[in-house]
C-alpha positions as CSV (number, residue, x, y, z in Angstrom):
1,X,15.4,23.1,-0.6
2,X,11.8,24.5,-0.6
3,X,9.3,21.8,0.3
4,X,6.4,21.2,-2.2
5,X,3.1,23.0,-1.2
6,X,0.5,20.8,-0.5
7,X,-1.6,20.5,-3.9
8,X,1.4,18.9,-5.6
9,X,2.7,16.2,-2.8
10,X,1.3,12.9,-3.7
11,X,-1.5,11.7,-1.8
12,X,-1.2,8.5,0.0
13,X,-3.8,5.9,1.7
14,X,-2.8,3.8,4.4
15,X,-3.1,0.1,4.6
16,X,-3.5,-2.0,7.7
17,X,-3.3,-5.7,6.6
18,X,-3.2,-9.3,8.0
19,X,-1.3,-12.5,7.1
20,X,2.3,-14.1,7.2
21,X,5.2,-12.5,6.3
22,X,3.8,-9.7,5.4
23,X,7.1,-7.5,3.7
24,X,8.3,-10.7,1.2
25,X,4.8,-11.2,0.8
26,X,3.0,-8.0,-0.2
27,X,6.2,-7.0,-2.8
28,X,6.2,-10.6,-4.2
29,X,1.9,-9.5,-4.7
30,X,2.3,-6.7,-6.5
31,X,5.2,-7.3,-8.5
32,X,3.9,-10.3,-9.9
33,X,0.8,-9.1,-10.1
34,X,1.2,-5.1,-11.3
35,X,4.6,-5.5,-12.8
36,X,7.9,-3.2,-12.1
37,X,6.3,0.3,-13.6
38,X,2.9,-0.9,-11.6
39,X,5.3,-0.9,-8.3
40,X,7.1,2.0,-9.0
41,X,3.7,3.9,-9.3
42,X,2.2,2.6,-6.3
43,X,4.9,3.8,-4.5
44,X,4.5,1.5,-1.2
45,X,6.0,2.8,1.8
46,X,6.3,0.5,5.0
47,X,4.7,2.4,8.3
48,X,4.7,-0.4,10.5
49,X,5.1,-4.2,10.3
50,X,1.5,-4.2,9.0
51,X,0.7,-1.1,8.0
52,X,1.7,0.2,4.5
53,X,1.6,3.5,2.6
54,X,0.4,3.4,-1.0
55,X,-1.1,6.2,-3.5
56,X,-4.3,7.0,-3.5
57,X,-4.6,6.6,-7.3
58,X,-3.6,3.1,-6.9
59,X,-5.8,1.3,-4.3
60,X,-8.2,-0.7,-5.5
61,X,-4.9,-2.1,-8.4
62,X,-3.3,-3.1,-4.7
63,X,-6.1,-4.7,-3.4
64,X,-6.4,-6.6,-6.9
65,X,-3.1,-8.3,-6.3
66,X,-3.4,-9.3,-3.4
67,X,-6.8,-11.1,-4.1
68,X,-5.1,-12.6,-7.1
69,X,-2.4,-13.7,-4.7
70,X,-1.6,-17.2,-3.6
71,X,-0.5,-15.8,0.2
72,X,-3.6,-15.2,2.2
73,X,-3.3,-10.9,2.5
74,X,-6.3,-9.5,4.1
75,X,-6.7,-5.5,4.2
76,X,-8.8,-5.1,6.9
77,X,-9.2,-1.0,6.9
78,X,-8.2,2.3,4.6
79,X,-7.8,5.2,5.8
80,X,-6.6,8.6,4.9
81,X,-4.7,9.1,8.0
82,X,-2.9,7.0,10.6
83,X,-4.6,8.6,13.6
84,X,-7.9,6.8,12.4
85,X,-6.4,3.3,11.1
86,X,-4.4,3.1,14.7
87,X,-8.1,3.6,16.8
């Protein structure tokens, strides 16, 4: 199978968060807070224990849940790649 040329992959941010039980969590956040179709366009990908993948489109909607969430979830950087969230 061909692999999609670059202006048609989806573009993704990366996340690098703070709090407890981060996995249960974060989906419990935006589920409640975006809905299933909300989820589904967010797209969130696990990197790391506390780093997650999300659209670009869809940032500042993630960062909405988790403020509106009762679990403490702090995002403490975005950043295009992982090379600069890591350092």
């Amino acid at each position: 199978m061909k692999s999609l040329i670059p202006s048609h992959r989806e573009k993704k941010r990366y996340l690098l968060l703070s709090g407890k039980n981060l996995k249960k969590s974060v989906r419990f956040a935006m589920k409640d807070f975006l809905g299933t179709l909300g989820l589904s366009e967010t797209s969130p990908i696990w990197i790391s224990e506390n780093i997650l993948s999300v659209n670009r489109n869809s940032v500042d909607k993630v960062k909405a849940s988790f403020a509106v969430s009762k679990e403490k979830i702090d995002v403490l950087k975005v950043s295009g790649t992982l090379r600069s969230l890591r350092n």
